[in-house]
N, C-alpha and C positions, 0 to 999 in steps of 0.2 A: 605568428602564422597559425599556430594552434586555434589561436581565439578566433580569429578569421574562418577557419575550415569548421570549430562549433556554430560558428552562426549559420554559416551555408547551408550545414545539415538541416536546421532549425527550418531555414524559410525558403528547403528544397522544394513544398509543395504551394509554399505561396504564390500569388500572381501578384498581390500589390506592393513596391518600393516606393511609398510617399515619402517626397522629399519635404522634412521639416514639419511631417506627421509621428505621432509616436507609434511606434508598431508592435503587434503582440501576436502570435501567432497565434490564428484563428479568427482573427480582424475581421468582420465580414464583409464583404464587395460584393459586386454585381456579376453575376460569371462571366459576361462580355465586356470587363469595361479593362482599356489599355492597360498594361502591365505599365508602373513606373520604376526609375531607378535609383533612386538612392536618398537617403538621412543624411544631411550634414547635421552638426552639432546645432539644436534648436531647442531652447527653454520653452517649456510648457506650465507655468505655476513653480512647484517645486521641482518640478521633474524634468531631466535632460538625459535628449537622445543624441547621444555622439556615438557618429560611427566615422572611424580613422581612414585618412587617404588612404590608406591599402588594403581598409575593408569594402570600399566603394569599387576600391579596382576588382577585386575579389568576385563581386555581387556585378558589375559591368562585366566579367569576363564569362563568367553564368549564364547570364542575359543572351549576350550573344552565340552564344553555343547553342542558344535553343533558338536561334533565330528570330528572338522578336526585335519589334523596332521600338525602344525606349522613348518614354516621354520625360524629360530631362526638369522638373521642377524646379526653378532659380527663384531663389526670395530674394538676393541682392547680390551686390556687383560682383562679392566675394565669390561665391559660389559658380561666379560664371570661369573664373579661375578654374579650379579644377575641373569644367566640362569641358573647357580647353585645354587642360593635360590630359586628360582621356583621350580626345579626338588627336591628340598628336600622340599618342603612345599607339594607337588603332585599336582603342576598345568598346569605339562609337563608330556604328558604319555609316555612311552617308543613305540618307539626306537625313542632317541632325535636325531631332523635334527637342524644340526647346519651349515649354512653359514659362511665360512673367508672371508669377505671383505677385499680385498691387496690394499695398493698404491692412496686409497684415502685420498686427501688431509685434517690433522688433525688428520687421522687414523691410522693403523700400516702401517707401509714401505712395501711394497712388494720383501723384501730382504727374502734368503731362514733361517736365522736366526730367524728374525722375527714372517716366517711360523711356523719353528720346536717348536717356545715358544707358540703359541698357539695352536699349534696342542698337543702340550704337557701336556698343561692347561685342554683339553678339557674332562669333566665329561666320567668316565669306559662306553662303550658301544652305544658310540654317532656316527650314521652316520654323515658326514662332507662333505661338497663340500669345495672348496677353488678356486679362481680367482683374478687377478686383469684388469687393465686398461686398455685401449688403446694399445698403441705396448704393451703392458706386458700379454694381453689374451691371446696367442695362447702360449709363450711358456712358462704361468701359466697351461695348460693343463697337460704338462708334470709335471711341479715340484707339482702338486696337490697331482698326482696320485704317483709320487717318498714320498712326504710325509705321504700316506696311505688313502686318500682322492680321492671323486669321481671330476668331474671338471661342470666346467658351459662355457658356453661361449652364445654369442650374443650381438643384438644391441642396447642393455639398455646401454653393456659398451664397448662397439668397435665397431667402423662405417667402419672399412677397414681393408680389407683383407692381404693386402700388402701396399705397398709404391704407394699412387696415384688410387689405386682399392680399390671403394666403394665396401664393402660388402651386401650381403644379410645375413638372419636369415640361410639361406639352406649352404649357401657357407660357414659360418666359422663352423656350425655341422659339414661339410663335413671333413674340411681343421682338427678338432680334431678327428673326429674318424679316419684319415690318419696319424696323429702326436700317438695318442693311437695301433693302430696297427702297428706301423714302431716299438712300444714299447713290443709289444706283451700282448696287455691288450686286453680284452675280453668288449666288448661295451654290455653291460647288457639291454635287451628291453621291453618293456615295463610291459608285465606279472611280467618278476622278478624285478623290481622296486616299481613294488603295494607290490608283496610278501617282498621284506627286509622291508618296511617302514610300513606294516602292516595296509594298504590302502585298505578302502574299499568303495564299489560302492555307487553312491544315491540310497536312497529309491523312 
């Protein structure tokens, strides 16, 4: 527990918990961008970030004391395991947002089989996004929302728009709500994004 209450200390003034990111205090983020929760044990080259079942609880119990609403990062099936020992201990409040990370190396494949098993996996009543990589982001927008899921896209995991065209953050939004509307899916704004996720303002 000791080691558990050193880390705390450590990433009292962080906002980002990427799951199956290596993290280092001082990381730098966007100052608006979601708080995430948690590392599971994830090889990076030489390097491995494990952090223990009871350092996640640790870091989920944090979280929720300050009221945010976590973005739940799942690289594969395993990992959906303990976002449902959290949600049944009460360390996730409803309505669970759950991230599918696709097609990163070590993690689930970005095959639409793959999707449907953890889209299938996924706790009664969970908002979901789902994504993968490089060429595979833009037409993960569609197969997100074909599996019942909202989408992500940007420059965390695709730098190009097309073949040879670097992207901006503005140009791949564009190129999915064009990919979303060709589908006839309704691009949800920002009011009712606070309202499904049950987001509220700072004090």
């Amino acid at each position: 527990m000791a080691a558990t209450q050193a880390l705390l200390n450590q990433l009292t003034a962080a906002k980002v918990y990427d799951l199956g990111q290596p993290y280092f205090v001082g990381m730098p983020h966007h100052p608006v961008h979601p708080p995430f929760l948690f590392s599971l044990t994830k090889m990076h080259g030489d390097y491995v970030m494990a952090n223990t079942p009871e350092m996640l609880r640790a870091m989920a119990r944090r979280i929720q004391s300050l009221g945010v609403r976590p973005e739940l990062e799942v690289f594969d099936t395993g990992q959906l395991v303990m976002v449902k020992d959290l949600i049944a201990e009460g360390l996730i409040d409803d309505p669970v947002l759950v991230q599918l990370c696709m097609g990163i190396r070590y993690g689930a494949p970005d095959d639409p089989g793959t999707l449907l098993t953890l889209v299938n996996a996924l706790p009664p009543g969970t908002v979901f996004s789902a994504f993968s990589i490089g060429r595979m982001q833009l037409p993960y927008v569609a197969m997100a929302v074909l599996a019942g899921g909202n989408v992500r896209v940007g420059l965390e995991d695709n730098l190009y728009l097309g073949p040879g065209h670097k992207a901006t953050n503005g140009e791949l939004v564009e190129r999915a709500t064009t990919i979303l509307n060709a589908m006839n899916v309704r691009v949800l704004g920002p009011d009712e994004v606070r309202e499904r996720l049950a987001l509220r303002g700072r004090d």
